[in-house]
C-alpha positions as CSV (number, residue, x, y, z in Angstrom):
1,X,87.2,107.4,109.3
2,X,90.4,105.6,110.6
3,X,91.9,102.8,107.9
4,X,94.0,100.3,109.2
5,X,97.5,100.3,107.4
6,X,99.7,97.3,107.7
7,X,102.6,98.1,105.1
8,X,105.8,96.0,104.9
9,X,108.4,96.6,103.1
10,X,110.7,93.5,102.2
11,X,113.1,95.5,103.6
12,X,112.3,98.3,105.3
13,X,114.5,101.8,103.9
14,X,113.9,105.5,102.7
15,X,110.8,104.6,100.7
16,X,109.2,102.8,103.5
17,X,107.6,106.2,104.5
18,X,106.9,107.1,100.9
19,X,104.7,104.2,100.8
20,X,102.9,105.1,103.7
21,X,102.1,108.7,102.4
22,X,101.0,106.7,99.2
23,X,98.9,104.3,100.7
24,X,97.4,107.0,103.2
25,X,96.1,109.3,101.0
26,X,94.9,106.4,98.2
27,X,93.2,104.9,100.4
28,X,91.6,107.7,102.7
29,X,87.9,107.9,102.9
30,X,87.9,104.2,102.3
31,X,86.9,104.8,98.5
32,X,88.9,101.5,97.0
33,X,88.0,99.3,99.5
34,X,91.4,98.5,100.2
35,X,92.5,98.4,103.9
36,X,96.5,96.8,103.1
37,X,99.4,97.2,101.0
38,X,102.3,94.6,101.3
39,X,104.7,93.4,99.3
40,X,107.4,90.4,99.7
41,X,110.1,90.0,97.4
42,X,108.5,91.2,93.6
43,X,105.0,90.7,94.7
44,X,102.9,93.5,95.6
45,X,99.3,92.6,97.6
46,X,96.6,94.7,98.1
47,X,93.8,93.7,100.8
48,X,90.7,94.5,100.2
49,X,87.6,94.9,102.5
50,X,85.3,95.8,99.9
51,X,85.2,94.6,96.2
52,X,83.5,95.3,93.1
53,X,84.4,92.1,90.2
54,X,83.8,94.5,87.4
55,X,86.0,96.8,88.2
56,X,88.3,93.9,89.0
57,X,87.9,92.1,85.8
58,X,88.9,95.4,84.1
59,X,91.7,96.2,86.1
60,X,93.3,92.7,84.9
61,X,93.0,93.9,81.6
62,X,95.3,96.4,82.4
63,X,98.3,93.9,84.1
64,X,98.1,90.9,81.6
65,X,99.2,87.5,83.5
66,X,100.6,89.4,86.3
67,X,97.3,90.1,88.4
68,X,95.6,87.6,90.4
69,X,92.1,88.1,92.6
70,X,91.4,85.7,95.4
71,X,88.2,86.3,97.1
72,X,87.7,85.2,101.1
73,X,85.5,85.0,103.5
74,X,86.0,88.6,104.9
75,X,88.3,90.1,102.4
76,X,89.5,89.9,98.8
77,X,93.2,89.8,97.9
78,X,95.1,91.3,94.7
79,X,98.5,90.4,94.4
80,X,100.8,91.5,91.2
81,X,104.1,90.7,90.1
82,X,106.4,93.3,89.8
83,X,108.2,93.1,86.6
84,X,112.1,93.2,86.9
85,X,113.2,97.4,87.3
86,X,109.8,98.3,88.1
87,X,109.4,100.7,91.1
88,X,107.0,98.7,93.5
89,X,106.0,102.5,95.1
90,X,104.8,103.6,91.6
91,X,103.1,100.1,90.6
92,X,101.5,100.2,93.8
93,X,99.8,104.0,93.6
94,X,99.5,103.6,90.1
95,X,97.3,100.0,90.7
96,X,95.2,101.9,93.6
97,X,94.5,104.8,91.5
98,X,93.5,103.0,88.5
99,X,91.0,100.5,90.3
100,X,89.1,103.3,92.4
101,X,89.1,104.7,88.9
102,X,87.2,101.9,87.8
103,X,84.8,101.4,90.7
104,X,80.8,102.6,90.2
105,X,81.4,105.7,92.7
106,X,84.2,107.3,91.3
């Protein structure tokens, strides 16, 4: 099964690819639901194509006052703030791991 990646960097340099290796292998086989990883200035956002609010409302638990979940139409959309030093490639595995971690399947 092909996912779609999208990931942009705010600026793109040597961890660009790290990211991608990241997000590939996170998200292969489609088990978190989550089809993009972006991130502008200390905001990370994660796309999601399929959601579960449990595992959701748990995963907030674990980022106090720094993780938001906006549901669409089509998609759901995390975004977190990146506290000031963190490494955005580490928040951002570390996020993806923990919610499929949380999701009914895993």
């Amino acid at each position: 099964m092909d996912i779609p990646l999208s990931i942009v960097p705010t600026k793109p340099n040597r961890n660009f690819t790290l990211l991608l290796h990241i997000a590939s292998r996170s998200l292969s086989g489609g088990k978190s639901g989550m089809v993009d990883i972006s991130q502008k200035g200390a905001t990370l956002r994660f796309t999601l194509e399929e959601f579960d609010l449990q595992a959701i409302a748990n995963l907030g638990g674990q980022y106090p006052a720094r993780l938001l979940f906006t549901p669409g139409q089509d998609k759901g959309l995390l975004t977190l703030k990146l506290k000031q030093g963190e490494d955005p490639l580490r928040v951002a595995q570390q996020l993806v791991e923990r919610y499929t971690a949380l999701l009914p399947h895993s």
